[in-house]
PQR file with spaces between the fields and no chain letter, atoms N, CA, C, O and H, PARSE charges and radii, in Angstrom:
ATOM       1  N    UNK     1      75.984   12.353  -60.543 -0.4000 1.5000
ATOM       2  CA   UNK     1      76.712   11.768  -59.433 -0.0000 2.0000
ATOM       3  C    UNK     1      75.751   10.958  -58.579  0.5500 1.7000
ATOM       4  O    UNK     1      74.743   11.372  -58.006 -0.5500 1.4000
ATOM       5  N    UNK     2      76.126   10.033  -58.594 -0.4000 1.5000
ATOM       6  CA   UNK     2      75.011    9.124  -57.694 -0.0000 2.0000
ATOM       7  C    UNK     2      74.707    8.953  -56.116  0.5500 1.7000
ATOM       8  O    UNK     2      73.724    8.616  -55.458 -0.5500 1.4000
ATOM       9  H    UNK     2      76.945    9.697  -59.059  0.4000 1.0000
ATOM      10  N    UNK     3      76.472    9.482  -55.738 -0.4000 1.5000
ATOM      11  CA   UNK     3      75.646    9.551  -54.512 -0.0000 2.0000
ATOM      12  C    UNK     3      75.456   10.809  -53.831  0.5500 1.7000
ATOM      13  O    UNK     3      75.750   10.974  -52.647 -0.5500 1.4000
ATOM      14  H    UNK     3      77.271    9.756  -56.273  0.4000 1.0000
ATOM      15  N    UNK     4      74.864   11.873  -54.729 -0.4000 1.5000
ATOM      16  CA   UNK     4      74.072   12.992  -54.243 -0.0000 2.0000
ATOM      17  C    UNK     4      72.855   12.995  -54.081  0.5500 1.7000
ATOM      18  O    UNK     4      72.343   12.281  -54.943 -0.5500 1.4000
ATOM      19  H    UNK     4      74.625   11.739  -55.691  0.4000 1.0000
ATOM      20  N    UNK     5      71.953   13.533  -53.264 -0.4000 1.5000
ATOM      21  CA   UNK     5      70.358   13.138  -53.319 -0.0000 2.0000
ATOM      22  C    UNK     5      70.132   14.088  -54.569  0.5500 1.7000
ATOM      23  O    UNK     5      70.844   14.905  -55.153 -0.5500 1.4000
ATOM      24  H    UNK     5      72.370   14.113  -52.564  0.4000 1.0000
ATOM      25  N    UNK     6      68.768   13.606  -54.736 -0.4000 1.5000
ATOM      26  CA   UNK     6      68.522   14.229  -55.864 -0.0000 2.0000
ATOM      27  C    UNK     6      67.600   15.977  -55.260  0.5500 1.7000
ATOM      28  O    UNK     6      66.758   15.976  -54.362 -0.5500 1.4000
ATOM      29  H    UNK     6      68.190   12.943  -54.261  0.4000 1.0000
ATOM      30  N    UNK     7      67.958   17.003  -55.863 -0.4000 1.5000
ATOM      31  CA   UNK     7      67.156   17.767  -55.746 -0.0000 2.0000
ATOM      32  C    UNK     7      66.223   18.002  -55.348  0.5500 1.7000
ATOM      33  O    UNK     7      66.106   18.805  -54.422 -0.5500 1.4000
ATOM      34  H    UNK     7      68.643   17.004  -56.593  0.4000 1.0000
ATOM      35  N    UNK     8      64.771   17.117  -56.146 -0.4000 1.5000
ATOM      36  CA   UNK     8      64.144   17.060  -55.585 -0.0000 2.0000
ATOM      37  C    UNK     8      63.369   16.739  -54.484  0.5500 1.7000
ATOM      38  O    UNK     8      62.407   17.266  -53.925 -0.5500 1.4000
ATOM      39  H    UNK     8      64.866   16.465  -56.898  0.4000 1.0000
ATOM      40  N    UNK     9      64.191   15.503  -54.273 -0.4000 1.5000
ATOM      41  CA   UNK     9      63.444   15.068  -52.645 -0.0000 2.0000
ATOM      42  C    UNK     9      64.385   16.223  -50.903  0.5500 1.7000
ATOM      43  O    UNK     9      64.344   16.317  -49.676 -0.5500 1.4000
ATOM      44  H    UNK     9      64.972   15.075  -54.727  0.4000 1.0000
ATOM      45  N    UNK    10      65.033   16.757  -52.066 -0.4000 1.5000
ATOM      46  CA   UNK    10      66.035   17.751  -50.716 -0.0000 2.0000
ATOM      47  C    UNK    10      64.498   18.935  -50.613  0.5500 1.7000
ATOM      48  O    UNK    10      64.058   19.221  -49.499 -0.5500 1.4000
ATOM      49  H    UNK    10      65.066   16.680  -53.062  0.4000 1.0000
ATOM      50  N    UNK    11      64.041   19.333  -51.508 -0.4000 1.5000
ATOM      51  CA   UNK    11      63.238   20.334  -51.279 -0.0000 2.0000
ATOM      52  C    UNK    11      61.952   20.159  -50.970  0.5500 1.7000
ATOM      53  O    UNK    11      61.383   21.185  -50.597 -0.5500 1.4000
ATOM      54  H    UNK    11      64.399   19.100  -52.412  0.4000 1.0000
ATOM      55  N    UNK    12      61.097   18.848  -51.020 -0.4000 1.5000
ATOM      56  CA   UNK    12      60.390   18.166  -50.207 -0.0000 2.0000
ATOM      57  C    UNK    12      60.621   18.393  -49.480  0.5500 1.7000
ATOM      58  O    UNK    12      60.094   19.442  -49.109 -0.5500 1.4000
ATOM      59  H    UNK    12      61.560   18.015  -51.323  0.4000 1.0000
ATOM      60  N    UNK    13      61.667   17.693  -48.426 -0.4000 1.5000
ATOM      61  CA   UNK    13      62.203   17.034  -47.056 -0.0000 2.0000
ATOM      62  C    UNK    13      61.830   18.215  -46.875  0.5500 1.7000
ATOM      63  O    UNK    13      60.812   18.202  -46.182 -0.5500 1.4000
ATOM      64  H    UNK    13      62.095   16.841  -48.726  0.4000 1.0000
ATOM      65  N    UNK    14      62.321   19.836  -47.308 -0.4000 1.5000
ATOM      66  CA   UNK    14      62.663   20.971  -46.430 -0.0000 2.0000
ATOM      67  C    UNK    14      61.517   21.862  -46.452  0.5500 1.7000
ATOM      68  O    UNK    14      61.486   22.870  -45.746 -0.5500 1.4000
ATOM      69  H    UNK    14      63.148   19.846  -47.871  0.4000 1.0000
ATOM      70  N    UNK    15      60.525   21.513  -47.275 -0.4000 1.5000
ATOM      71  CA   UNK    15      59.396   22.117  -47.314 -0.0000 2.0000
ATOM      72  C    UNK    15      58.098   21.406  -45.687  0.5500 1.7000
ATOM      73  O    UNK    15      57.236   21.948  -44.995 -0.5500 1.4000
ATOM      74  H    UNK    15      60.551   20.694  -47.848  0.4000 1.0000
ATOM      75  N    UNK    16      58.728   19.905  -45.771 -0.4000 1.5000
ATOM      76  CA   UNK    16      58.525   19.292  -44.971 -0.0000 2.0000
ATOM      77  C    UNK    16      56.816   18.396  -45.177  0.5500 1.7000
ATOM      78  O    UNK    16      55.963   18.073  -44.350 -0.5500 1.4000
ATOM      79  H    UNK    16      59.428   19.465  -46.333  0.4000 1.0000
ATOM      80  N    UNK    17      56.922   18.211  -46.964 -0.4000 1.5000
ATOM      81  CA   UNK    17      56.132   17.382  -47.277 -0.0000 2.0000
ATOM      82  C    UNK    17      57.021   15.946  -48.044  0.5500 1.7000
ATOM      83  O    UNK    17      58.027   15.953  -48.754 -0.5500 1.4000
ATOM      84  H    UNK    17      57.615   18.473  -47.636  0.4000 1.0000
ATOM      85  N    UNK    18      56.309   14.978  -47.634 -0.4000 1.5000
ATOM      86  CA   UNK    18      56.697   13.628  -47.566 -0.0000 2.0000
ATOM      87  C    UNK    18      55.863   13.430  -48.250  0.5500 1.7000
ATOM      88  O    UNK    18      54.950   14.238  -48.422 -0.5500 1.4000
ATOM      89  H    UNK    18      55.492   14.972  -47.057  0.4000 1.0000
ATOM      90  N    UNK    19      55.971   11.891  -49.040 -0.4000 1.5000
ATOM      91  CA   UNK    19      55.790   11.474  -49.915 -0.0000 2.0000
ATOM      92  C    UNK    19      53.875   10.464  -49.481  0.5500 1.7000
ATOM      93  O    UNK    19      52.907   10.118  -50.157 -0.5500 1.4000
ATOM      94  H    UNK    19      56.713   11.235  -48.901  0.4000 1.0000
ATOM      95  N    UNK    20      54.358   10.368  -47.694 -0.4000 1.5000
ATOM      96  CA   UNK    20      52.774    9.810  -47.397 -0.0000 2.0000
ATOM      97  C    UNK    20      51.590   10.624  -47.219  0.5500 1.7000
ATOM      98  O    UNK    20      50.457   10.193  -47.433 -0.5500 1.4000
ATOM      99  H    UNK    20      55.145   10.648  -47.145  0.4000 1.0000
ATOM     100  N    UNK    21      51.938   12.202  -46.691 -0.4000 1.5000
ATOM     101  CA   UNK    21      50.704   13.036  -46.827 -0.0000 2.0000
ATOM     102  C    UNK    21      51.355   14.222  -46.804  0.5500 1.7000
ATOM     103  O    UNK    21      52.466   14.694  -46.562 -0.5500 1.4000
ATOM     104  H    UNK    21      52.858   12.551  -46.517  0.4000 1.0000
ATOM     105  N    UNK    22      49.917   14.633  -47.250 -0.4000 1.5000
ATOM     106  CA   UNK    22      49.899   15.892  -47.714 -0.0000 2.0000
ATOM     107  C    UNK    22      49.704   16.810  -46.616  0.5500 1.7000
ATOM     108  O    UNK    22      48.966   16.289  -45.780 -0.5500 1.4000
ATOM     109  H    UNK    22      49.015   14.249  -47.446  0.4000 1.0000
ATOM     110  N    UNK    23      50.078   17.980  -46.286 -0.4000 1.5000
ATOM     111  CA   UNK    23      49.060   19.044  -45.057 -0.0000 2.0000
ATOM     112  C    UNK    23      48.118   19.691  -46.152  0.5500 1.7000
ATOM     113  O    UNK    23      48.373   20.005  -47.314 -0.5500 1.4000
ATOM     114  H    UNK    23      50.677   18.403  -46.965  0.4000 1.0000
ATOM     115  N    UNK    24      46.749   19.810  -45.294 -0.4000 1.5000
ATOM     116  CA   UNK    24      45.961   20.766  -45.955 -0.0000 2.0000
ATOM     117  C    UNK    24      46.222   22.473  -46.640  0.5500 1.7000
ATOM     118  O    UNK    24      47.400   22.806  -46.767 -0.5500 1.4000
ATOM     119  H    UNK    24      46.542   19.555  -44.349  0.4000 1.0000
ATOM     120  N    UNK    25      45.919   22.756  -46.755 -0.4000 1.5000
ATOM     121  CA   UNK    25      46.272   24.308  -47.260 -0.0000 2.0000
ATOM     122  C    UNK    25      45.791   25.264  -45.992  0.5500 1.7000
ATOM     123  O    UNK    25      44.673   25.381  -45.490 -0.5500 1.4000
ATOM     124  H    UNK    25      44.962   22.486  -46.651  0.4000 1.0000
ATOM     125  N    UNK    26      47.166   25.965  -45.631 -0.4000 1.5000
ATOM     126  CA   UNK    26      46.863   26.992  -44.701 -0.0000 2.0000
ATOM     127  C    UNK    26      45.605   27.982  -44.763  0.5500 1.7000
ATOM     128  O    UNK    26      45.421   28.544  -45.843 -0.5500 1.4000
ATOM     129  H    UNK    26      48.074   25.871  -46.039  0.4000 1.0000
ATOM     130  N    UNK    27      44.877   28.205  -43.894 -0.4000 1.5000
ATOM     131  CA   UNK    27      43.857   28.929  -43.766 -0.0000 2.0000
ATOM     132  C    UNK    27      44.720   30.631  -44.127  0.5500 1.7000
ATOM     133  O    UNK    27      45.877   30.760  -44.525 -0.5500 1.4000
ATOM     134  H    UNK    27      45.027   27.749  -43.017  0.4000 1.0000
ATOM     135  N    UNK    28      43.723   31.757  -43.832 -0.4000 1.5000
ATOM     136  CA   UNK    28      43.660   32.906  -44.267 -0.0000 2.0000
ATOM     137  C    UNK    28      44.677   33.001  -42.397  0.5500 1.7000
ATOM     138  O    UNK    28      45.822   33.301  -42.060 -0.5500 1.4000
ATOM     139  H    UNK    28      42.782   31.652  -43.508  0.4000 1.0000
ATOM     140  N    UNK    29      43.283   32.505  -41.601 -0.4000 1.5000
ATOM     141  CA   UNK    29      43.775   33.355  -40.262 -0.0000 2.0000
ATOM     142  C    UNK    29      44.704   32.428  -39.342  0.5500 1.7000
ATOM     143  O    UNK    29      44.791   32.408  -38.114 -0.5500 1.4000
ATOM     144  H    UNK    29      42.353   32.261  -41.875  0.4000 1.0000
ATOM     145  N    UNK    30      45.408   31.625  -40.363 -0.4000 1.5000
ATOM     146  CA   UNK    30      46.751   30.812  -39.571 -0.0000 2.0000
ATOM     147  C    UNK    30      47.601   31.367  -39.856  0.5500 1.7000
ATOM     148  O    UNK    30      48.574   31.474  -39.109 -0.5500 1.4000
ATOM     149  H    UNK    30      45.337   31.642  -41.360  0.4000 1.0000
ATOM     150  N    UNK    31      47.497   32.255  -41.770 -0.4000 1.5000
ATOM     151  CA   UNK    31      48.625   32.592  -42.527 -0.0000 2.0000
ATOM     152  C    UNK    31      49.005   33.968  -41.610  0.5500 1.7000
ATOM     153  O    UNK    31      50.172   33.951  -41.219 -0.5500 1.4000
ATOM     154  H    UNK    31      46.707   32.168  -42.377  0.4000 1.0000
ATOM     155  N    UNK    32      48.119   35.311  -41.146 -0.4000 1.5000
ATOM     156  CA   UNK    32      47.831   35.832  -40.860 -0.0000 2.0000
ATOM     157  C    UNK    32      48.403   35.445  -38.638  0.5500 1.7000
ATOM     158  O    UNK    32      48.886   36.382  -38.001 -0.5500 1.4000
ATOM     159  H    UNK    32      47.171   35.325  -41.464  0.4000 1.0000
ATOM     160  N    UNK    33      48.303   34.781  -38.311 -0.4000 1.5000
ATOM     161  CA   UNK    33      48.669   34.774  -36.985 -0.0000 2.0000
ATOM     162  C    UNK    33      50.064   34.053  -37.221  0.5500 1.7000
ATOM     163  O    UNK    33      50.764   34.143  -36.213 -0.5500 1.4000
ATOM     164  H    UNK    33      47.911   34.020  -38.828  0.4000 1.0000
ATOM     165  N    UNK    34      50.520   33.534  -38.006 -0.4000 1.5000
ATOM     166  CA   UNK    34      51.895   33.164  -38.270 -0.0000 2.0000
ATOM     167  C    UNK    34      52.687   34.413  -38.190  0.5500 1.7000
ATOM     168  O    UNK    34      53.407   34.821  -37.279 -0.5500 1.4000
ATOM     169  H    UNK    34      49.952   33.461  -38.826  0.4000 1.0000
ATOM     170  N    UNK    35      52.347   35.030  -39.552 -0.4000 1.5000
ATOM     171  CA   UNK    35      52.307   36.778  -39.884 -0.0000 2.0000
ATOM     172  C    UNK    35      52.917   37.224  -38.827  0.5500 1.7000
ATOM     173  O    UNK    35      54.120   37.484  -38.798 -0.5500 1.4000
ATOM     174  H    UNK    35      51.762   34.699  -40.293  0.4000 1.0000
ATOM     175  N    UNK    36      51.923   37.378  -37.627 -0.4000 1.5000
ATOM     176  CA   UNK    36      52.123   37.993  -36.751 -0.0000 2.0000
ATOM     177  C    UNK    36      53.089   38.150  -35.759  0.5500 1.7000
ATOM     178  O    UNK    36      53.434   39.164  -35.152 -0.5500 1.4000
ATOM     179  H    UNK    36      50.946   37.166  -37.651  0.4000 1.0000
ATOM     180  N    UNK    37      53.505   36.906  -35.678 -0.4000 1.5000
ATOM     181  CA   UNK    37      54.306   35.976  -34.699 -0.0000 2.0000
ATOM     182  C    UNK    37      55.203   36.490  -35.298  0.5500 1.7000
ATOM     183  O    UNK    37      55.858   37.051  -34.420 -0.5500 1.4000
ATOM     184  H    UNK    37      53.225   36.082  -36.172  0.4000 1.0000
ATOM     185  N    UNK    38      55.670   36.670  -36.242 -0.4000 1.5000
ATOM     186  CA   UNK    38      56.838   36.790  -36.636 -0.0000 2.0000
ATOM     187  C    UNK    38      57.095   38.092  -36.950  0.5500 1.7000
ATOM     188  O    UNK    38      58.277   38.351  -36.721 -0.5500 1.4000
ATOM     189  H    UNK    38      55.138   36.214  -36.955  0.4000 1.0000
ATOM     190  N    UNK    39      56.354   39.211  -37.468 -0.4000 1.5000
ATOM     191  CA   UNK    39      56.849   40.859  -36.872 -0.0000 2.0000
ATOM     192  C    UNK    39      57.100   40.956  -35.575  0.5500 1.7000
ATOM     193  O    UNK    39      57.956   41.749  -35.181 -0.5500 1.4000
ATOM     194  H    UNK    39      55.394   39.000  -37.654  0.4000 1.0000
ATOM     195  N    UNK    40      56.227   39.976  -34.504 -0.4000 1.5000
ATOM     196  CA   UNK    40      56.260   40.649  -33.461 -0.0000 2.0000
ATOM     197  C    UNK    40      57.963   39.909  -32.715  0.5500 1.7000
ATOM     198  O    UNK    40      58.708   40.723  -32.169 -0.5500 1.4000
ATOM     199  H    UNK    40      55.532   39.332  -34.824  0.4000 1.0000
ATOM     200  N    UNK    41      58.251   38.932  -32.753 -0.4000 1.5000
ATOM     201  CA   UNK    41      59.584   38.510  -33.410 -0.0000 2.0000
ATOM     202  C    UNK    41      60.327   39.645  -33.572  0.5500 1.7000
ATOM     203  O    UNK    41      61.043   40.242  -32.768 -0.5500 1.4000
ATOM     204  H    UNK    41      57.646   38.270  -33.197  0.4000 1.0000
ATOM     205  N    UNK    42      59.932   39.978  -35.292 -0.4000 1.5000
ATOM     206  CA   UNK    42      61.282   40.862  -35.582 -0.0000 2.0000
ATOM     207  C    UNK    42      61.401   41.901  -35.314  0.5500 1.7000
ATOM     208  O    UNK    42      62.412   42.485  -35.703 -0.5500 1.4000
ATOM     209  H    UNK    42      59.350   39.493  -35.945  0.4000 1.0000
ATOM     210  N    UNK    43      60.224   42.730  -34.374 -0.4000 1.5000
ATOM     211  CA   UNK    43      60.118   44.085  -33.591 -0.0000 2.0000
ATOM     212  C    UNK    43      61.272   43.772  -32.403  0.5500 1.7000
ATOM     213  O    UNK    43      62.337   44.379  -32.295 -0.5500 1.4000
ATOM     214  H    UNK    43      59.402   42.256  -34.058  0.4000 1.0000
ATOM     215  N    UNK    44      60.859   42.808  -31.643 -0.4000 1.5000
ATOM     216  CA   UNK    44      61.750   42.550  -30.320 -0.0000 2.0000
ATOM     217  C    UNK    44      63.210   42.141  -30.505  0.5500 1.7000
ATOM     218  O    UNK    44      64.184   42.287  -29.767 -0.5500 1.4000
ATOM     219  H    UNK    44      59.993   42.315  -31.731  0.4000 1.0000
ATOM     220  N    UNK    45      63.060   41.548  -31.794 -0.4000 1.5000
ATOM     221  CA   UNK    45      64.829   40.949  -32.253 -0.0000 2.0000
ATOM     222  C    UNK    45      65.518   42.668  -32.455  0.5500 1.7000
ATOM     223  O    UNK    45      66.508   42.945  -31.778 -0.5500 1.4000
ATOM     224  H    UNK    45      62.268   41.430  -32.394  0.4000 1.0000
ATOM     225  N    UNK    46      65.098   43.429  -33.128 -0.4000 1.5000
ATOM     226  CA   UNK    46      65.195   44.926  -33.097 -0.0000 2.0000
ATOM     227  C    UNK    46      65.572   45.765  -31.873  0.5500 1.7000
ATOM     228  O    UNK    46      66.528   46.538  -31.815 -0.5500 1.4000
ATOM     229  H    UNK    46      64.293   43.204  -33.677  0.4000 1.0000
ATOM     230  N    UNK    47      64.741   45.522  -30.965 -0.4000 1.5000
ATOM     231  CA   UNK    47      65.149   46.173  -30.030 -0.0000 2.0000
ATOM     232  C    UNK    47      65.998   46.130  -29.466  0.5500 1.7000
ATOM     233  O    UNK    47      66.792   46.993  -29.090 -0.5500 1.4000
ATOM     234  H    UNK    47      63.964   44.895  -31.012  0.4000 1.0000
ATOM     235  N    UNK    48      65.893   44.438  -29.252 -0.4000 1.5000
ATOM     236  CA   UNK    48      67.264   43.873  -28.451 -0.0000 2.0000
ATOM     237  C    UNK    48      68.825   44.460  -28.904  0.5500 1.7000
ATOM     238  O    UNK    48      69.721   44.766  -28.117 -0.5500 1.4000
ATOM     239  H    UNK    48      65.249   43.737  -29.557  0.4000 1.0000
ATOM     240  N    UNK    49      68.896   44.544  -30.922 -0.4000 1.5000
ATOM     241  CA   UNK    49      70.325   44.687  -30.891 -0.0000 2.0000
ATOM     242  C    UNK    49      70.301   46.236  -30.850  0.5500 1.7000
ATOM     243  O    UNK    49      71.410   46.653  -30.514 -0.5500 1.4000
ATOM     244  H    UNK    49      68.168   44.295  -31.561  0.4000 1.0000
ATOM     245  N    UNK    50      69.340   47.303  -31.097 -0.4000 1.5000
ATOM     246  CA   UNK    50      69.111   48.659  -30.782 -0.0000 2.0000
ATOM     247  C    UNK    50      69.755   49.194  -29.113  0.5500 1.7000
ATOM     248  O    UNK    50      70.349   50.221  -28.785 -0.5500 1.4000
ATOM     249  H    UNK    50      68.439   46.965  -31.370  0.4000 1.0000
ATOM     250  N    UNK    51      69.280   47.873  -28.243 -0.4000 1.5000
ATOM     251  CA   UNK    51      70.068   47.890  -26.668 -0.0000 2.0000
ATOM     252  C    UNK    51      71.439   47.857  -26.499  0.5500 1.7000
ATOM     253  O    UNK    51      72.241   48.488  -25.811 -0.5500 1.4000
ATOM     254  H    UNK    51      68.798   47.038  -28.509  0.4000 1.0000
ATOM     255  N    UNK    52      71.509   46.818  -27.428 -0.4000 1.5000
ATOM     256  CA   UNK    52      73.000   46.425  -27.342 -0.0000 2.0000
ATOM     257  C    UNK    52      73.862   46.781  -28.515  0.5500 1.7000
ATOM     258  O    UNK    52      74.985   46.375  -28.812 -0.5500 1.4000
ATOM     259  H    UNK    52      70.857   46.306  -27.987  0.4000 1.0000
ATOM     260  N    UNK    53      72.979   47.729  -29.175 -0.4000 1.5000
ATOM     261  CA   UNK    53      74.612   48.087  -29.981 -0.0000 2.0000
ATOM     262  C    UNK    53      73.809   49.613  -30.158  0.5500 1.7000
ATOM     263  O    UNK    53      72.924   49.741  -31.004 -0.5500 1.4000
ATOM     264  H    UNK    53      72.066   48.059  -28.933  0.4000 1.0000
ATOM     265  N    UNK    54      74.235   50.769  -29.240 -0.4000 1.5000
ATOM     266  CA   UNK    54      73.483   51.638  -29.580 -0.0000 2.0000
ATOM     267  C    UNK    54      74.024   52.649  -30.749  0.5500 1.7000
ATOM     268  O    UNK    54      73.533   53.071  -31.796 -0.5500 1.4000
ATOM     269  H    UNK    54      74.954   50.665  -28.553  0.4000 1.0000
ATOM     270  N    UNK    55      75.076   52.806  -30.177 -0.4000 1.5000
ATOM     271  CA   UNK    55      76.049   53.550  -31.663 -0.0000 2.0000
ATOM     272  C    UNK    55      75.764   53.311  -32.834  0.5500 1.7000
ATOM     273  O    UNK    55      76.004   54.294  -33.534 -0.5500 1.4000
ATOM     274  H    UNK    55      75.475   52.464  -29.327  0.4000 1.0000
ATOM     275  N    UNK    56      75.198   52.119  -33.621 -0.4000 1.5000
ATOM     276  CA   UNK    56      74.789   51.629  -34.406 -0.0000 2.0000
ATOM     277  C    UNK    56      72.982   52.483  -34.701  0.5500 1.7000
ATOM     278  O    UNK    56      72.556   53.162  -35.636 -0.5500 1.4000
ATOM     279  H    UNK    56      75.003   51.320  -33.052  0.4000 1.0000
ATOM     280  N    UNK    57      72.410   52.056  -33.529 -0.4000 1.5000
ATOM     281  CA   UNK    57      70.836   52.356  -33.709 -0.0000 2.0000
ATOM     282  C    UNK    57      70.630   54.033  -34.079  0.5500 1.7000
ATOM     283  O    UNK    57      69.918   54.667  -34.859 -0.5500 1.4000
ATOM     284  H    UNK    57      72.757   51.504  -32.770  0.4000 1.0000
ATOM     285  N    UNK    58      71.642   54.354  -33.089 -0.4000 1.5000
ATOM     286  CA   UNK    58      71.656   56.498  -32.923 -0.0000 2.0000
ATOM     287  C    UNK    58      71.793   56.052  -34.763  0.5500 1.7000
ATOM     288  O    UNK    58      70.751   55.938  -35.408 -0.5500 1.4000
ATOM     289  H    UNK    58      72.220   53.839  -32.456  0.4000 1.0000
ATOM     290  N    UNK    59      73.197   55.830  -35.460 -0.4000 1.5000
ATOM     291  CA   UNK    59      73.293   55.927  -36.812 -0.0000 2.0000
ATOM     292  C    UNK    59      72.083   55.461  -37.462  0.5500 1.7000
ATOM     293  O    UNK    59      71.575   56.080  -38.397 -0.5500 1.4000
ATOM     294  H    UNK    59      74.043   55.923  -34.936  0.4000 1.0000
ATOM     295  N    UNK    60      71.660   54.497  -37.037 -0.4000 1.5000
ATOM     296  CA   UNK    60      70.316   54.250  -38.089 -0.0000 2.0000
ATOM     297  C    UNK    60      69.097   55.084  -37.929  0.5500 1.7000
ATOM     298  O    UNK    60      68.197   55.112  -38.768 -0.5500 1.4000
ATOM     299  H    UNK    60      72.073   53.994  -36.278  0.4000 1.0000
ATOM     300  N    UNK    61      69.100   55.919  -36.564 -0.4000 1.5000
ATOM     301  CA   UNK    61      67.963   56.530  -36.279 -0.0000 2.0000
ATOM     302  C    UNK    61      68.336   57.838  -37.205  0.5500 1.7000
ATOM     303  O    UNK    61      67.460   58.543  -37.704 -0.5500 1.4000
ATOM     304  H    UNK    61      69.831   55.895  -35.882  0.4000 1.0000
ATOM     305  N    UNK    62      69.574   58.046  -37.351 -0.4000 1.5000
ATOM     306  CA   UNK    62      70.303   59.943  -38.568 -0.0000 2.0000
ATOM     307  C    UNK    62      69.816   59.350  -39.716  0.5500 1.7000
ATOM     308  O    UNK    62      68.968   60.094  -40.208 -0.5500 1.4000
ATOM     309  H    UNK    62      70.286   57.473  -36.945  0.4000 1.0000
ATOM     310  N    UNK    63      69.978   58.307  -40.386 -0.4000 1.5000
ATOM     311  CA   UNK    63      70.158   57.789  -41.066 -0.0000 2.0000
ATOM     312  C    UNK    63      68.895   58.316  -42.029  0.5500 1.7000
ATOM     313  O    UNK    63      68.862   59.120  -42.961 -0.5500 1.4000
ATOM     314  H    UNK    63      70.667   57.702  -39.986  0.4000 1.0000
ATOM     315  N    UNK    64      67.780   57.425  -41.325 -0.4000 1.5000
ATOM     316  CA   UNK    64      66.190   57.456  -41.471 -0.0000 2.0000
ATOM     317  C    UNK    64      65.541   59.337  -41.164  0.5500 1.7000
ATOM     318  O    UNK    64      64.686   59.757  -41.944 -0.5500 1.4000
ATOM     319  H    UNK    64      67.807   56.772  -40.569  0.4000 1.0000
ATOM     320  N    UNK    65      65.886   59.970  -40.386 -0.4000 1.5000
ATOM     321  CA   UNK    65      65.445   61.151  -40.245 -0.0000 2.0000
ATOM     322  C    UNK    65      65.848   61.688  -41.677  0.5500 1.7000
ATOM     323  O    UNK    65      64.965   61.975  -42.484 -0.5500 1.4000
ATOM     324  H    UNK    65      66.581   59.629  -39.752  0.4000 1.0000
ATOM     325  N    UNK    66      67.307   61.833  -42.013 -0.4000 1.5000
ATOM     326  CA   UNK    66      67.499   62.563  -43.085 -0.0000 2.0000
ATOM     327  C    UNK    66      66.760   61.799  -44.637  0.5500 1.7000
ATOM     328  O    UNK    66      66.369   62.435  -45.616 -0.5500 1.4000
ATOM     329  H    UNK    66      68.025   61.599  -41.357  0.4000 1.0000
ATOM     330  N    UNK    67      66.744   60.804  -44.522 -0.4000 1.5000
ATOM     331  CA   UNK    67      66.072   60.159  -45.475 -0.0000 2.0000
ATOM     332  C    UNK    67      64.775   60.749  -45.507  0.5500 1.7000
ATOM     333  O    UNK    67      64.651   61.484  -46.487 -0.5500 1.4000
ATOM     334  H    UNK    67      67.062   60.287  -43.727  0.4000 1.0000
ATOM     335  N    UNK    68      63.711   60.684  -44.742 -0.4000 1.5000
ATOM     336  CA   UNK    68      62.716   61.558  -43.994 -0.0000 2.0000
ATOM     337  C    UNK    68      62.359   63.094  -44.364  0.5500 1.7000
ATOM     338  O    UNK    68      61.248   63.620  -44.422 -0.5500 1.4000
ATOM     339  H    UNK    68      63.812   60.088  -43.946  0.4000 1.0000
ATOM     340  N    UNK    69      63.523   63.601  -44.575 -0.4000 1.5000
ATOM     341  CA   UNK    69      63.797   65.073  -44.547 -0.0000 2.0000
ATOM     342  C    UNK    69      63.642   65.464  -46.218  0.5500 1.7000
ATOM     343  O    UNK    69      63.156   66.508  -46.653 -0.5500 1.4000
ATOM     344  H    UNK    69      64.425   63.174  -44.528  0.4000 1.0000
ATOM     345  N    UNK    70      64.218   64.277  -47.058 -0.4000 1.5000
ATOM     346  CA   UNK    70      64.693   64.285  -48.280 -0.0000 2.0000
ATOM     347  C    UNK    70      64.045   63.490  -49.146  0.5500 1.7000
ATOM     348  O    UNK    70      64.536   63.125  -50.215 -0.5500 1.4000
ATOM     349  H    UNK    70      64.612   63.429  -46.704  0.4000 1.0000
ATOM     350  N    UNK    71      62.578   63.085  -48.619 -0.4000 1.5000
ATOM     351  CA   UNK    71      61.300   62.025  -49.515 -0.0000 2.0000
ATOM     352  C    UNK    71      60.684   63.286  -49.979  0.5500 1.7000
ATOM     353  O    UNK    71      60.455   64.210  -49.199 -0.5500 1.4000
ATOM     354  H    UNK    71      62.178   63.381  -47.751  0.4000 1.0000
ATOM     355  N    UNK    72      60.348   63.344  -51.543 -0.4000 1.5000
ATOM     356  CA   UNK    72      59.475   64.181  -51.817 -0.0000 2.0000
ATOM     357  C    UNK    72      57.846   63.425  -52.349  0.5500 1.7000
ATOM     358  O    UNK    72      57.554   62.920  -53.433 -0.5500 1.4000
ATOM     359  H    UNK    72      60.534   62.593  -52.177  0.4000 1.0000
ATOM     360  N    UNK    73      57.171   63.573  -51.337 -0.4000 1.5000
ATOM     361  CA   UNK    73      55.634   63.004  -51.174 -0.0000 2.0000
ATOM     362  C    UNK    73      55.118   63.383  -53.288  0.5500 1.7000
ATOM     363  O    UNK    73      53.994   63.109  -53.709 -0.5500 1.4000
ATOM     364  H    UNK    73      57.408   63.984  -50.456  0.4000 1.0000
């Protein structure tokens, strides 16, 4: 079909390399503070719906204990 893009330049675009340069290759301690940024992200995104939906969190907190109860090391 022609007027679909082609595949490949969709996953370029979204990788967000272009055809004029290249980015260098991520370091160890960019990959690593990215890393970070983003548990610490998904710790607080956590809490937040743990606040706001607690009925939910109490169940996930039974949930995990009995799981807990029932790991054989």
């Amino acid at each position: 079909m022609p007027d679909l893009p082609d595949r490949d330049s969709e996953a370029s675009e979204a990788s967000g390399e272009t055809g004029a340069g290249v980015s260098p290759p991520e370091t160890d301690a960019e990959r690593r503070r990215r890393r970070a940024r983003f548990l610490h992200e998904l710790a607080e995104a956590r809490e937040l719906r743990d606040r706001v939906q607690p009925r939910r969190a109490k169940a996930a907190r039974l949930r995990h204990a009995m799981r807990m109860r029932t790991f054989r090391w």
